[in-house]
C-alpha positions as CSV (number, residue, x, y, z in Angstrom):
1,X,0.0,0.0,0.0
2,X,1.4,2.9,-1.1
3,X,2.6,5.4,1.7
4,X,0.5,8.3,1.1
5,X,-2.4,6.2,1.6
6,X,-1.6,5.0,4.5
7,X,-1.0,8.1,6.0
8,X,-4.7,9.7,4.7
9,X,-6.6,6.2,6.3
10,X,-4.1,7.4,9.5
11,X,-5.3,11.6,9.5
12,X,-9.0,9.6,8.9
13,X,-8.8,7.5,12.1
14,X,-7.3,10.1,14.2
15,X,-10.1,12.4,13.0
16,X,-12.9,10.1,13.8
17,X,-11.0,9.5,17.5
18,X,-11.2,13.0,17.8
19,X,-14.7,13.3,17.0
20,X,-16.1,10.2,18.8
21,X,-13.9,11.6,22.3
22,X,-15.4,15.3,21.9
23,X,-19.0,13.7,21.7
24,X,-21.8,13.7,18.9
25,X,-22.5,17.1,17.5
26,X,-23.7,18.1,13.9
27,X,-21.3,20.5,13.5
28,X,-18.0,18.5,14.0
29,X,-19.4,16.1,12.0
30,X,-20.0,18.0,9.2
31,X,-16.3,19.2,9.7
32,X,-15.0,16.0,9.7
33,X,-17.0,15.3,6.4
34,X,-15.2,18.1,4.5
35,X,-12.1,17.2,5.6
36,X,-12.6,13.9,4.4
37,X,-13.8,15.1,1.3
38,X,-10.8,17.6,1.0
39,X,-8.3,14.3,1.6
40,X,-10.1,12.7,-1.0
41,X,-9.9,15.3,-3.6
42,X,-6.1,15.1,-2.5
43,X,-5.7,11.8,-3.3
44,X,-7.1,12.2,-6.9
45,X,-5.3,15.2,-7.6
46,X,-2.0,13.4,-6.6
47,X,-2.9,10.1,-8.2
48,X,-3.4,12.2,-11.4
49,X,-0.2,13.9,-11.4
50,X,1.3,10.7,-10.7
51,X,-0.3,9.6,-13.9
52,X,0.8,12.3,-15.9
53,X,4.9,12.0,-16.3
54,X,3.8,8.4,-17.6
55,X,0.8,9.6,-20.2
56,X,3.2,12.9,-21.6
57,X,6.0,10.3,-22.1
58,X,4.0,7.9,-24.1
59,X,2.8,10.6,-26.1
60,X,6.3,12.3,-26.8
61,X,7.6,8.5,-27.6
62,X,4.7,8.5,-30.3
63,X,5.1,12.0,-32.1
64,X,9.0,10.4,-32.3
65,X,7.2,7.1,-34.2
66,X,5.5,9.6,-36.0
67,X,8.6,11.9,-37.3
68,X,10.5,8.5,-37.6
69,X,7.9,6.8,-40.3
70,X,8.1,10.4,-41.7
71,X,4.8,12.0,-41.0
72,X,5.1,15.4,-40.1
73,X,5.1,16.9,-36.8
74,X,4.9,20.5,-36.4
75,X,5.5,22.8,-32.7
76,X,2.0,22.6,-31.3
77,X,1.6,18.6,-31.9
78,X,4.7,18.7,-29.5
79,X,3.8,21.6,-27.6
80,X,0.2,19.9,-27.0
81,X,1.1,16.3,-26.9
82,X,-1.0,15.5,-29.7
83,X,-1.0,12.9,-32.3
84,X,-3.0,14.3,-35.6
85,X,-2.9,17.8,-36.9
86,X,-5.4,20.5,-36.8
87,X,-6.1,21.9,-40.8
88,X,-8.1,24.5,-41.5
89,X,-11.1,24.1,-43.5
90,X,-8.9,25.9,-46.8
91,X,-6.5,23.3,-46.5
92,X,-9.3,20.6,-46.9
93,X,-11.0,22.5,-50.2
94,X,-7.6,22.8,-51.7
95,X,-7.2,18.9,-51.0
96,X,-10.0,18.2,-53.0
97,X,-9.0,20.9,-55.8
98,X,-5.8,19.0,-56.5
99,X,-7.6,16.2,-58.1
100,X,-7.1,13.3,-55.8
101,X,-10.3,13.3,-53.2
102,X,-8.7,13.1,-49.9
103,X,-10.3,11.2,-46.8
104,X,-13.3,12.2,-45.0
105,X,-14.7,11.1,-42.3
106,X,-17.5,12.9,-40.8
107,X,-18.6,11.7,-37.0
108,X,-21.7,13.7,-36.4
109,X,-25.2,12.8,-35.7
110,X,-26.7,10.8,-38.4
111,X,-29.4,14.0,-38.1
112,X,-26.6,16.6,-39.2
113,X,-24.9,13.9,-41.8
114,X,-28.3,14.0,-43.5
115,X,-28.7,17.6,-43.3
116,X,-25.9,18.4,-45.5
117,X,-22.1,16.4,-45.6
118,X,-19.4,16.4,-48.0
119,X,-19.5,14.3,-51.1
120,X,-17.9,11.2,-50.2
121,X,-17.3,11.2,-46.8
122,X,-17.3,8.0,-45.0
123,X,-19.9,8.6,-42.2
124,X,-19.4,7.3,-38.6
125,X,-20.8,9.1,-35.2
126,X,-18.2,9.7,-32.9
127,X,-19.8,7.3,-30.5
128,X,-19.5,4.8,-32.8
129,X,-16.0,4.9,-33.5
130,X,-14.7,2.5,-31.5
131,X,-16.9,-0.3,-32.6
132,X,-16.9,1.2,-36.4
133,X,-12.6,1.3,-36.3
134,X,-12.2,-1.6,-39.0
135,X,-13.8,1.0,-41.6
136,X,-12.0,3.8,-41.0
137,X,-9.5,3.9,-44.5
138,X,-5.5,3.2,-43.7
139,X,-4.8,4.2,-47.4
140,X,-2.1,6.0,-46.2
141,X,-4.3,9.2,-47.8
142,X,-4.8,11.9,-45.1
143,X,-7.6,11.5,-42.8
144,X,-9.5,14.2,-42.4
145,X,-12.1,14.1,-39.4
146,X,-14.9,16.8,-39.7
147,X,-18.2,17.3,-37.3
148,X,-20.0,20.5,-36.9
149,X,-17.4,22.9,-35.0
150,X,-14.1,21.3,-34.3
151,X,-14.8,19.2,-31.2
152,X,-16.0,16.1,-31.7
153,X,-13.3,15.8,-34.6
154,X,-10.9,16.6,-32.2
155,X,-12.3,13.7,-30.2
156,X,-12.4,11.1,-32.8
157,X,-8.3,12.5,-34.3
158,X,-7.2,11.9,-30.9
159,X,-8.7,8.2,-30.7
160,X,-7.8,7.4,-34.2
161,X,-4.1,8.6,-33.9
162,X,-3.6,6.8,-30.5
163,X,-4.9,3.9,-32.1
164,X,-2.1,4.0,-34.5
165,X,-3.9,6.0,-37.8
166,X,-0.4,7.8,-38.8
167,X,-1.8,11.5,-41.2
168,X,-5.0,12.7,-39.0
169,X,-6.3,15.7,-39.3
170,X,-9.3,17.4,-37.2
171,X,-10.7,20.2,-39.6
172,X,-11.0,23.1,-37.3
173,X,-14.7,24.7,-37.4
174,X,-16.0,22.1,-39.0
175,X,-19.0,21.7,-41.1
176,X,-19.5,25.5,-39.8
177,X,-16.9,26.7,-42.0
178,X,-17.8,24.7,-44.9
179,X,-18.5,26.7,-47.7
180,X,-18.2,24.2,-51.2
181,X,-21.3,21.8,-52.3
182,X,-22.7,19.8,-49.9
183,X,-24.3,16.4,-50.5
184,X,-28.3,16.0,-48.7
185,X,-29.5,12.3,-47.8
């Protein structure tokens, strides 16, 4: 058991001692309760940033994997400890201009894919992601994710370039910014 715990199950007994000596009363009670709850909150906060050395160090070893299989990997990827690139929506349009489609994949609602989506786009929810992976294309083409502003895309980038997917991009604004033709179902 590790030592910090030990000592907060410690502060907790000497705190109920303290309160079961001094006699019943709804105000030391209550005091006791938010002390437990502040040594809980405690606990999380230093199991988390126990956590996080181990998390930013995975992520740094796989922006390296990246830059090694010779993806690129610009300041803020490092600077965020993030694995897929943001593009803007230009970047996207000027994908599609140069002849070869690129990959879309749109995760929003089924409601908003109907509503209006780009031609083409391979259509997955975000919530259905994980259990959708298989179809996601590893052409080798960039990915990019699109919802309606940004952050569900994000989301989805994340998942799919910790699960490996090597030329992400979340399209920043999304569907929001989306100005060319639009396909209706």
């Amino acid at each position: 058991m590790p030592l910090f715990d030990i000592l907060t199950i410690a502060a907790l007994a000497v705190a109920l001692i303290a309160l079961l000596r001094s006699g019943s009363g709804g105000g030391k009670l209550a005091a006791l309760q938010t002390q437990v709850d502040e040594l809980k909150r405690t606990v999380t906060s230093r199991e988390a940033d126990a956590q996080e050395p181990l998390r930013s160090s995975d992520g740094l070893r796989k922006l390296l994997a990246l830059q090694a299989a010779g993806k690129p990997v610009d300041p803020e990827m490092v600077k965020e400890n993030r694995l897929y690139r943001n593009a803007k929506v230009a970047e996207l349009q000027a994908a599609f201009a140069a002849g070869s489609p690129p990959s879309v994949l749109d995760v929003r609602t089924p409601q908003e894919f109907a509503g209006g989506h780009i031609e083409g786009a391979l259509h997955i929810p975000v919530d259905d992601i994980s259990k959708r992976l298989n179809e996601v294309p590893r052409d080798g083409r960039k990915l990019y994710v699109i919802c309606a502003g940004g952050g569900r895309s994000s989301a989805a980038a994340a998942f799919l370039a910790n699960r490996g997917y090597l030329n992400v991009h979340n399209v920043e604004g999304g569907m929001s910014t989306w100005r060319d033709k639009v396909v209706k179902a």
